[in-house]
C-alpha positions as CSV (number, residue, x, y, z in Angstrom):
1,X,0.0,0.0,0.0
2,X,2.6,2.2,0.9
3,X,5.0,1.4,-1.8
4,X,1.8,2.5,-3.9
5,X,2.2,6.2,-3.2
6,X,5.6,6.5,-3.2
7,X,6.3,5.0,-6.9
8,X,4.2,7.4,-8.4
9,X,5.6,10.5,-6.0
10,X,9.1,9.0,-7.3
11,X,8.8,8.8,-10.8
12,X,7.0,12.3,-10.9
13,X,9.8,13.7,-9.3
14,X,12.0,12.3,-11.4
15,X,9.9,13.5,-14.4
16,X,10.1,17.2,-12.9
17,X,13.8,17.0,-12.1
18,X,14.3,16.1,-16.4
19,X,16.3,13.1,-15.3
20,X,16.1,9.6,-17.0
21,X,16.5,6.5,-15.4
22,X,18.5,5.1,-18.4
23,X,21.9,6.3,-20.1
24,X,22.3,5.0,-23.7
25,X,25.0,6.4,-26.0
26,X,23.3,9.4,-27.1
27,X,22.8,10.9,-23.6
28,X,26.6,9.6,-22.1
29,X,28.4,11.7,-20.0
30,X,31.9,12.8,-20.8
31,X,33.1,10.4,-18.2
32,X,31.3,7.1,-20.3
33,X,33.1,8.3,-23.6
34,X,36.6,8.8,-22.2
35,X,39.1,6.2,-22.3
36,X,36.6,4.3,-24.8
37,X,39.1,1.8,-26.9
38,X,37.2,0.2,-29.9
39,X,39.0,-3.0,-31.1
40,X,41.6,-2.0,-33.8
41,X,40.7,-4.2,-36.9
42,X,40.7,-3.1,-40.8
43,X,41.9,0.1,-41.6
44,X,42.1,2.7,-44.0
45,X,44.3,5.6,-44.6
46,X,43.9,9.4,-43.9
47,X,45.8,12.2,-44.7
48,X,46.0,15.0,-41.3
49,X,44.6,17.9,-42.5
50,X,45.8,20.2,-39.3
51,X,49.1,19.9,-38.1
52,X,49.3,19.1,-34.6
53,X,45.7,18.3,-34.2
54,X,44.5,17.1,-30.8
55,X,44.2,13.4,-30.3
56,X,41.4,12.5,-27.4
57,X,40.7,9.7,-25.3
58,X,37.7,9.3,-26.5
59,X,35.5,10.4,-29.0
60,X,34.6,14.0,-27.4
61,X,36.4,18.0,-26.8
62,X,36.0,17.3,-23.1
63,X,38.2,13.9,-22.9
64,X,41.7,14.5,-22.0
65,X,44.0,15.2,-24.9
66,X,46.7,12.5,-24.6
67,X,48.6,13.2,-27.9
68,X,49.1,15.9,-31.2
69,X,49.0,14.5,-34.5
70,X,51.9,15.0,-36.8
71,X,52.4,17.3,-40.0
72,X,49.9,18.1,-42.4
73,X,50.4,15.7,-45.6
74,X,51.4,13.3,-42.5
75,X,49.2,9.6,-43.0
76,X,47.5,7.6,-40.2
77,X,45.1,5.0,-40.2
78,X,41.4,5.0,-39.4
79,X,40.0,1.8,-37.9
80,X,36.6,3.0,-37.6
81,X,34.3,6.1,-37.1
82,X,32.1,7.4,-34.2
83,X,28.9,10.0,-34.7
84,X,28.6,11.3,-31.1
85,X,24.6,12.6,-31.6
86,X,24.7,14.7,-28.5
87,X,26.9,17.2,-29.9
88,X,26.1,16.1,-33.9
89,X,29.9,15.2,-34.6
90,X,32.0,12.7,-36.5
91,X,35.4,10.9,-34.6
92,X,37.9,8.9,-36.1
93,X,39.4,6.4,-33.9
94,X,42.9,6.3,-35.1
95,X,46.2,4.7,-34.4
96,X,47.1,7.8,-32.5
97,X,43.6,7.6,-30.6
98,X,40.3,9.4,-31.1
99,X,40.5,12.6,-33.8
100,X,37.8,15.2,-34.6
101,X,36.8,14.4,-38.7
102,X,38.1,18.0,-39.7
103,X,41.5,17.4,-38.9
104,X,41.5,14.4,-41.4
105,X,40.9,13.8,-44.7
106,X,40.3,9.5,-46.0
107,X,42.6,8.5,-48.8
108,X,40.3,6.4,-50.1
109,X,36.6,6.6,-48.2
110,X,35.5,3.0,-49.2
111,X,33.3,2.9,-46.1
112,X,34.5,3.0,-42.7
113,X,32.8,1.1,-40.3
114,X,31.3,2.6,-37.4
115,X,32.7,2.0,-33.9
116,X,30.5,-0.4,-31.9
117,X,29.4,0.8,-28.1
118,X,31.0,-0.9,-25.6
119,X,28.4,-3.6,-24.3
């Protein structure tokens, strides 16, 4: 009986505080994207566009920079590719580690597979 009245009191609350009882992908906190390592299988070639271009620890500007690319013309390989649909943005996960899609350029865009979430 009890446990009647305070579900609903609960779950309204919840409704009026805009919080969700579920995190998916889409609504991850920086903290669930950073230090994300997607297996490192086939792989194509990219040309850096931006000289010294951040690399992340995971597919987001908040993540911790743990490295700089190399000079423009420079090539690295793209294992796979990561739309992050919070922000609307496109990551590379790369030898070097995760890398915004302006500061590279595919050699040869024959489909790059997307990154799967973690499970």
């Amino acid at each position: 009986m009890m446990l009647g009245r305070i579900l609903p009191s609960f779950a309204a609350a919840v409704l009026i505080a805009g919080g969700t009882l579920v995190a998916v992908p889409g609504e991850a906190s920086a903290a669930d994207f950073c230090g994300w390592q997607p297996f490192r299988t086939n792989w194509q070639l990219a040309t850096v566009m931006k000289a010294g271009a951040a690399v992340h620890d995971g597919p987001l500007a908040k993540c911790p920079i743990q490295d700089r690319l190399g000079a423009g013309g420079t090539l690295t390989n793209v294992h796979c590719k990561y739309i992050n649909d919070r922000y609307d943005n496109l990551w590379y996960w790369t030898e070097e580690g995760w890398v915004y899609s302006p500061y590279l350029e595919l050699v040869i865009d024959s489909g790059v597979p997307t990154c799967g979430w973690p499970q």
